[in-house]
C-alpha positions in Angstrom: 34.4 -3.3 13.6 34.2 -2.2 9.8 32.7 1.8 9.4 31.7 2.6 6.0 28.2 3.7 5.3 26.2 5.3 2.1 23.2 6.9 1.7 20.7 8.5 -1.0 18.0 11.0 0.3 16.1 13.9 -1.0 15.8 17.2 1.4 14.0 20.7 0.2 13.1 18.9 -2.8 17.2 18.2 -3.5 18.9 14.9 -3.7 22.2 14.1 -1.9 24.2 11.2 -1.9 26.4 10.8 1.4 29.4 8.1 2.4 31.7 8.1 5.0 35.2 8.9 4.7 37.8 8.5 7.0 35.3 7.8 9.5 33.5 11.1 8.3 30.2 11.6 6.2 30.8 13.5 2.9 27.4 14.7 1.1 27.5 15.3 -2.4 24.4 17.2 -4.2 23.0 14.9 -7.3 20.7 15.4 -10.3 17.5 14.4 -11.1 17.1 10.6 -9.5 14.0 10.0 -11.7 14.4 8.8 -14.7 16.9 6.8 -17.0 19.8 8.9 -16.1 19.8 8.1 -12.3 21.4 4.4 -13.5 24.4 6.1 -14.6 24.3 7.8 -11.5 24.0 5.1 -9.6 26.9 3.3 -11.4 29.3 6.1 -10.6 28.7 6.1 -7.1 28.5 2.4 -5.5 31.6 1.6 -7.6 32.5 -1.9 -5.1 28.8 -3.6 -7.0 30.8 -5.3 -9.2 32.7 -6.9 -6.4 30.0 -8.8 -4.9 28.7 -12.4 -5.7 26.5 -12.1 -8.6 23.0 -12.0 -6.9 21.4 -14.3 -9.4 22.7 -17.1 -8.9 19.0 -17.6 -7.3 16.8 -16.1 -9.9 13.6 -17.3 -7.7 14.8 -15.0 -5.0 16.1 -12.3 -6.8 12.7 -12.3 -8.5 11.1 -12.2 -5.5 13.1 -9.8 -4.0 12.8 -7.2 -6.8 8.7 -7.9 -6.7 9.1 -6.7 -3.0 11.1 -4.0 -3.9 8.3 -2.9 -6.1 5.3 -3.3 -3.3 7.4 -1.4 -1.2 8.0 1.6 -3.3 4.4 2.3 -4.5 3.3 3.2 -0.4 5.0 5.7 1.5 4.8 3.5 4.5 6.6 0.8 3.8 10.0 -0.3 3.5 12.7 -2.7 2.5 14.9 -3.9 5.3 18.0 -5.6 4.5 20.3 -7.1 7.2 23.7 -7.5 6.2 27.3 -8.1 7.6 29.8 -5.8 8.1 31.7 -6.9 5.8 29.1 -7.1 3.0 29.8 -3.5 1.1 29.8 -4.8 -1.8 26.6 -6.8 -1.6 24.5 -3.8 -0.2 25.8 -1.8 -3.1 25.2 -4.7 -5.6 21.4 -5.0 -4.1 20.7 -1.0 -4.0 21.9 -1.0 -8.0 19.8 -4.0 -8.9 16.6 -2.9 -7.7 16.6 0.8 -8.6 18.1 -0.8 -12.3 15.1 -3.5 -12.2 12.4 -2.3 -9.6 11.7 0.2 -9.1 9.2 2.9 -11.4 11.6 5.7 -13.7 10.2 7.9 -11.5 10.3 6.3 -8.1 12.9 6.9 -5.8 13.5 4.9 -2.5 15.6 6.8 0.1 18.1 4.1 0.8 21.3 4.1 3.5 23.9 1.3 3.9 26.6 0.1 6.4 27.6 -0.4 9.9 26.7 3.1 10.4 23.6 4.8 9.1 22.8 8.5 9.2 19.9 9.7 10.2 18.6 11.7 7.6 14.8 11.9 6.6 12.6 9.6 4.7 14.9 6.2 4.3 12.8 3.4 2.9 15.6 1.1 1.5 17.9 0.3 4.6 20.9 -2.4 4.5 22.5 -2.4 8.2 24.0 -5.0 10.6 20.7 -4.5 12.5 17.1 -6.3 12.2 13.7 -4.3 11.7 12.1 -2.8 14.1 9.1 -5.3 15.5 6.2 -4.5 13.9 7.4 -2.8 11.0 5.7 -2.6 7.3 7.7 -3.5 4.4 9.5 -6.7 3.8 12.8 -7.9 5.6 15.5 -10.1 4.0 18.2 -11.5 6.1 21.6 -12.0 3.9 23.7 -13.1 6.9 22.9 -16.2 6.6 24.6 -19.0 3.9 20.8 -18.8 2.1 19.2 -15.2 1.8 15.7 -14.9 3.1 12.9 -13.0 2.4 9.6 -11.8 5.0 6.7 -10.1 3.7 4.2 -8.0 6.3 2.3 -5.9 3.7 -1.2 -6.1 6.1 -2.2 -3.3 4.1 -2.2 -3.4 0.6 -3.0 0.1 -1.1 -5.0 0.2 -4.7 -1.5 0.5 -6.4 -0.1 -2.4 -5.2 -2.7 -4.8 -5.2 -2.9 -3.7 -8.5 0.6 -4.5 -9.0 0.8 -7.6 -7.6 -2.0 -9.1 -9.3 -0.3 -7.9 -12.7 3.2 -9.4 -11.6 2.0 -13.0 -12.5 0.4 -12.6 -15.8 3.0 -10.1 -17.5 6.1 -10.5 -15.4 8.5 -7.8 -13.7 9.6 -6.4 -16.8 6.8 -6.0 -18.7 4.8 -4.4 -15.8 7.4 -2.0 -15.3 7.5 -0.7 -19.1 3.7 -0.6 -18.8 4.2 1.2 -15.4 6.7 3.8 -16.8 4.6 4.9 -19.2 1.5 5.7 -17.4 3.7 7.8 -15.4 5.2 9.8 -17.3 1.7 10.1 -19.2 0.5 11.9 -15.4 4.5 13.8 -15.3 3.6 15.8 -18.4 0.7 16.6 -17.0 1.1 17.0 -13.1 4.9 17.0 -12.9 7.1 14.5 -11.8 6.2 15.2 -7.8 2.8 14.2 -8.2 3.4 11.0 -10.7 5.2 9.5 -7.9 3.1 10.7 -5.1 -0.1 9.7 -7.2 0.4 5.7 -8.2 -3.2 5.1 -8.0 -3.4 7.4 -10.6 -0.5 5.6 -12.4 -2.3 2.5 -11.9 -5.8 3.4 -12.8 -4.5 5.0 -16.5 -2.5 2.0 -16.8 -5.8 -0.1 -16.8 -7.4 2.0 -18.3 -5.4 1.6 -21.9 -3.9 -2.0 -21.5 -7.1 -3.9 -19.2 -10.3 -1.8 -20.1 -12.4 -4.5 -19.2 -10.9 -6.1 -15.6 -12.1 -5.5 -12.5 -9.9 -4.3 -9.9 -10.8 -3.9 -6.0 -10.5 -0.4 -4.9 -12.1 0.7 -1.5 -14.3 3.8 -1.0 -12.4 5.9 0.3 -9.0 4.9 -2.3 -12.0 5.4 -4.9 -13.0 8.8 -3.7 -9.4 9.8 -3.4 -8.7 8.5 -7.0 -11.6 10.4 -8.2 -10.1 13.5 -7.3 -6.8 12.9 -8.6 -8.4 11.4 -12.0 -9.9 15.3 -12.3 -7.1 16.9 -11.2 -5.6 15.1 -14.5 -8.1 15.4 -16.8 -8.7 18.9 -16.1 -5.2 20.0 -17.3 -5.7 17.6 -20.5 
């Protein structure tokens, strides 16, 4: 059997970046994962990407895969579950880089590990290991052990962020939703810090409407309105 393993997680408000090493983990402290500079970051550190199989060959897949990534990062809850083989390294690091480069928010991050062995450190919402999901579990799963990737989706319950999200992704595309995205958020980060724009989405969401969609009509439940309420003062009382 194959050991390597890496993983990205943020303890005491710190991010470390861990891999194993002669069948030992290694933890390194990073910078600031939020934001433009975490790419560079990212580039440095899974260095075996550019060894994989270029993952869009299947652009409908990949598309949907990075829409995925995207519901899963806007709920705490949920998570990404990639199973892999043992010997697909350079794939996990390949799919990690991709979706935080084409994703995920500027100032989202999603905990991830990787590899045949997977350490248990807190909060881990990206996983790639030789395992499947747990049954039950919220997030999306895709299966890359196979010769054609797959892709399961058990969202059952979709927050005000990312049914907003979703029901953007059609009209504007990916892309365009993300720029759109990025800067609502760091409209709420000068104002709240960068904790709270990525704890907040509805909040992200709801001034994204605001300037691009004044007139749509989004579903929001009572008690995600009540909740955005109070985060819409919290924001417009340090305007």
């Amino acid at each position: 059997m194959l050991v390597w393993g890496f993983c990205c997680y943020e303890d005491d408000n710190q991010a470390w970046f861990a891999y194993i090493e002669d069948n030992h983990w290694k933890k390194t402290p990073l910078g600031d994962m939020r934001g433009e500079d975490r790419v560079r970051a990212l580039e440095a550190l899974l260095p075996r990407r550019q060894e994989a199989p270029s993952l869009a060959r299947d652009a409908v897949f990949l598309e949907a895969l990075r829409d995925a990534a995207l519901l899963a990062g806007l709920d705490g809850a949920a998570c990404l579950h990639c199973k892999i083989r043992e010997d697909q390294q350079a794939l996990a690091e390949a799919v990690v880089h991709d979706l935080y480069c084409s994703a995920l928010p500027l100032l989202q991050i999603l905990p991830f590990a990787a590899g045949t062995v997977v350490p248990p450190v807190p909060g881990i919402r990206l996983l790639l290991t030789t395992d499947p999901p747990e049954e039950g579990f919220e997030g999306a799963f895709v299966d890359f052990t196979a010769g054609q990737p797959s892709l399961q989706l058990n969202f059952p319950r979709l927050n005000f962020a990312q049914r907003t999200a979703r029901g953007l992704l059609a009209p504007l595309g990916l892309g365009l939703l993300l720029s759109m995205w990025n800067a609502a958020g760091h409209t709420v980060q000068e104002r709240l810090g960068a904790g709270k724009a990525e704890e907040y989405a509805d909040l992200t969401a709801w001034l994204m409407l605001r300037r691009s969609f004044p007139g749509g009509e989004y579903p929001i439940t009572e008690a995600e309105h009540e909740q955005l309420q109070r985060r819409v003062e919290e924001y417009e009382a340090r305007g």
